[in-house]
C-alpha positions as CSV (number, residue, x, y, z in Angstrom):
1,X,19.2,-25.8,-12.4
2,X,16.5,-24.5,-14.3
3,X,16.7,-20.8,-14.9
4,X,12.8,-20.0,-14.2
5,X,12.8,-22.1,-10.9
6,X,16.0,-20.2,-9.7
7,X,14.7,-17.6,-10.5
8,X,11.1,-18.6,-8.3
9,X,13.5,-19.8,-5.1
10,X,15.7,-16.5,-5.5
11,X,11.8,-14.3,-4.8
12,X,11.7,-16.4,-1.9
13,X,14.6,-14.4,0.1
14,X,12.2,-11.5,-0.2
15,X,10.2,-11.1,3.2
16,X,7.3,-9.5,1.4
17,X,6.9,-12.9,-1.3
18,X,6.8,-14.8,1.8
19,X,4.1,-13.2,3.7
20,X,1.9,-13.0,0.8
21,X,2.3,-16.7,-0.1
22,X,1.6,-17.6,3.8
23,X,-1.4,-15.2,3.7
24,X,-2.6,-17.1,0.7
25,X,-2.2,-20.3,2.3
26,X,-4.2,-19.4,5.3
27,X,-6.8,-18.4,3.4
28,X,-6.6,-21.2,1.5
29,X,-6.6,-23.7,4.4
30,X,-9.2,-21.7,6.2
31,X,-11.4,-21.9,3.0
32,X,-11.0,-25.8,3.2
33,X,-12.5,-25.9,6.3
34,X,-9.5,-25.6,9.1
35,X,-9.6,-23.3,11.9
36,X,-6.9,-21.3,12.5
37,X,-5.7,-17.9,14.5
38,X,-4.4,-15.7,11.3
39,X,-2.8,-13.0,13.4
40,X,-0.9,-15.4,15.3
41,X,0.3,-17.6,12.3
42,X,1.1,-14.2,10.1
43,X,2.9,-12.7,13.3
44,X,5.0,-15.9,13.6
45,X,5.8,-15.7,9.9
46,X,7.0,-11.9,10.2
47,X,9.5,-12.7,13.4
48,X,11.1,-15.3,11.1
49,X,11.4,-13.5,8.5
50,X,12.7,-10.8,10.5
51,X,15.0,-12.7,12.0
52,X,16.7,-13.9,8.4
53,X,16.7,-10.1,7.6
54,X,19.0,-9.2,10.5
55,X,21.0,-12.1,9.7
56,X,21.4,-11.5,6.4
57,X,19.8,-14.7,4.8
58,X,16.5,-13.1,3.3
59,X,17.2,-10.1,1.4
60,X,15.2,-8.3,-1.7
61,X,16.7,-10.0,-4.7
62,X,15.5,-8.1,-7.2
63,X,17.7,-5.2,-5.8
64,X,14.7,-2.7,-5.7
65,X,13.1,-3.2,-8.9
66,X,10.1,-1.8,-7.7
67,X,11.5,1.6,-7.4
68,X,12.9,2.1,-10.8
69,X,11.6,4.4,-12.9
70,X,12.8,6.2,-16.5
71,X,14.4,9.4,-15.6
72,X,14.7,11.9,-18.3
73,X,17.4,13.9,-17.3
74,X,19.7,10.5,-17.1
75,X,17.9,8.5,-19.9
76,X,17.8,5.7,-18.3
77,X,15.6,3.6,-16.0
78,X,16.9,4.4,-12.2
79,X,16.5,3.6,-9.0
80,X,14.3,6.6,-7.1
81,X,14.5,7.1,-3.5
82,X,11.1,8.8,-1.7
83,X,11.9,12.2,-0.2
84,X,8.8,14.3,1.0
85,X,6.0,12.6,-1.1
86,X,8.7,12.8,-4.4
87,X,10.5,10.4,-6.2
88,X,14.2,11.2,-6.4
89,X,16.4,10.0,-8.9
90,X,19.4,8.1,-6.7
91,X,22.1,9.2,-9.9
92,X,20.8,12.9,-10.7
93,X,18.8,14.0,-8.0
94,X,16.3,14.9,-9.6
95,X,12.3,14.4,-9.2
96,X,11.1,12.4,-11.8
97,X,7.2,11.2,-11.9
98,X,6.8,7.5,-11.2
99,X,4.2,6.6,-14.0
């Protein structure tokens, strides 16, 4: 398979790439002219995805890329855990600023 479309399907275990593709879509249908109850289609959306969650089948595959940041005490870009309003680096410990 393709490497760029594995890598496309892979974003679709994340619950959050799901709800903002189906958020697009409803706009997108809506916009065409179709009526439809938003909260009720979204809130269907976010029990399924839910229920993969618990079961394991949608996960975040990009194993929290979003929370990396460099850290200079380690040198390296690490995972950061929020604590009190601070980013933490998960190998050190320490704060590090997240820009």
């Amino acid at each position: 398979m393709n490497p760029t479309l594995r890598q496309m399907l892979s974003r679709l275990r994340n619950s959050t790439v799901v709800l903002g593709v189906t958020s697009n879509l409803i706009s997108l249908v809506m916009l065409l002219g179709y009526k439809l109850d938003q909260s009720l289609v979204m809130s269907v959306v976010t029990i399924i995805c839910s229920i993969l969650a618990l079961l394991g089948i949608m996960s975040n595959p990009d194993n929290h890329s979003g929370n990396r940041f460099y850290c200079p005490i380690c040198k390296a870009h690490t995972l950061h855990v929020d604590v009190a309003e601070e980013k933490l680096c998960s190998i050190c410990g320490r704060a590090t600023e997240s820009t």
